[in-house]
N, C-alpha and C positions, 0 to 999 in steps of 0.2 A: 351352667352359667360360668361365666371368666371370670379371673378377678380384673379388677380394674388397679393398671398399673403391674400387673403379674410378670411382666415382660421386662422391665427398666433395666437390671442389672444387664443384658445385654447391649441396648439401647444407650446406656450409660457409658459402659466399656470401649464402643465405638466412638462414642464422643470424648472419651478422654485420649483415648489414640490420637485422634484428628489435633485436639489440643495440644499433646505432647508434640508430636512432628510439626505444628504448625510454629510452636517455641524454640523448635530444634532450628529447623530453619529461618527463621527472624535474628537469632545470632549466629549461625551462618555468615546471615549475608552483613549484619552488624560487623563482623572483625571482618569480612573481606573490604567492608567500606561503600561506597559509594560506586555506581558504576557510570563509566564516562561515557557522555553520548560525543556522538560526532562533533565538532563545532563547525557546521555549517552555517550559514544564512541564509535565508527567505529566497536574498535577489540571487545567493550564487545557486540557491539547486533550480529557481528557476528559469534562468541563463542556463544552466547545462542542460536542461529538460528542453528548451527552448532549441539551442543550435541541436541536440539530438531526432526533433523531427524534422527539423530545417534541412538535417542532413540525410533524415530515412529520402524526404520528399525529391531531395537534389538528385538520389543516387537512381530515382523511378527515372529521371527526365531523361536520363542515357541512355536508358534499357533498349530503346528502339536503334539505336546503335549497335549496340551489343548483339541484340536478334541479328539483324543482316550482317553480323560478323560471323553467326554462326557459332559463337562462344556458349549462347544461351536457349536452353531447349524452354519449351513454351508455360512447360509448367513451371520453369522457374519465375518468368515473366510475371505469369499471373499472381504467383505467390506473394513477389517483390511489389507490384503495384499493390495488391491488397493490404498488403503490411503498412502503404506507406500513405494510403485511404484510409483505415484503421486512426494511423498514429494522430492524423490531421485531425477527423472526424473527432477521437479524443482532445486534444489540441484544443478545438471549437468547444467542446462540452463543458472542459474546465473552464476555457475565459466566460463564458454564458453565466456559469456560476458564480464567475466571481465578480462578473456586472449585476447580477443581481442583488449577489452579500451587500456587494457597495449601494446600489440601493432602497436596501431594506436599511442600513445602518444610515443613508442621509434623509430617508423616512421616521428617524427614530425622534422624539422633542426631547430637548436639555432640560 
């Protein structure tokens, strides 16, 4: 038969570890302060998100130049167009989303 409870002093040990290191680091990060996030905004990262597939999709519409230059072997081709099927496809997924947020929020009553 066990005891019940026979164990703790281990169980115990381990939890006062976790607790110490969890108060070690809380002031840590207490005297280091505050840590800065970027100051971005909403509209600028998504304007640069925005002209960055605008510009994966610009750089697809050459390609077929580039081929008959001979500059670009096939697999490149394909890689580049995928990439920039990908970015759009994405692109789409996010606005969809966020046609929706908006109308689940003008479905919400005051």
């Amino acid at each position: 038969m066990t005891n019940i409870g026979g164990n703790l002093g281990l169980g115990r040990t381990n939890i006062e570890q976790a607790l110490r290191q969890m108060r070690e680091r809380a002031a840590q990060l207490q005297g280091q302060g505050p840590t800065e996030a970027p100051k971005t905004s909403f509209e600028s990262t998504l304007t640069q998100s925005v002209q960055s597939i605008d510009q994966t999709v610009k750089s697809s519409e050459n390609l077929h130049i580039e081929a008959l230059q001979g500059e670009l072997d096939f697999h490149e081709i394909a890689t580049r167009v995928k990439q920039a099927q990908l970015s759009f496809d994405f692109a789409m997924q996010v606005r969809n989303k966020f046609i929706d947020a908006y109308r689940e929020v003008m479905r919400m009553t005051v």
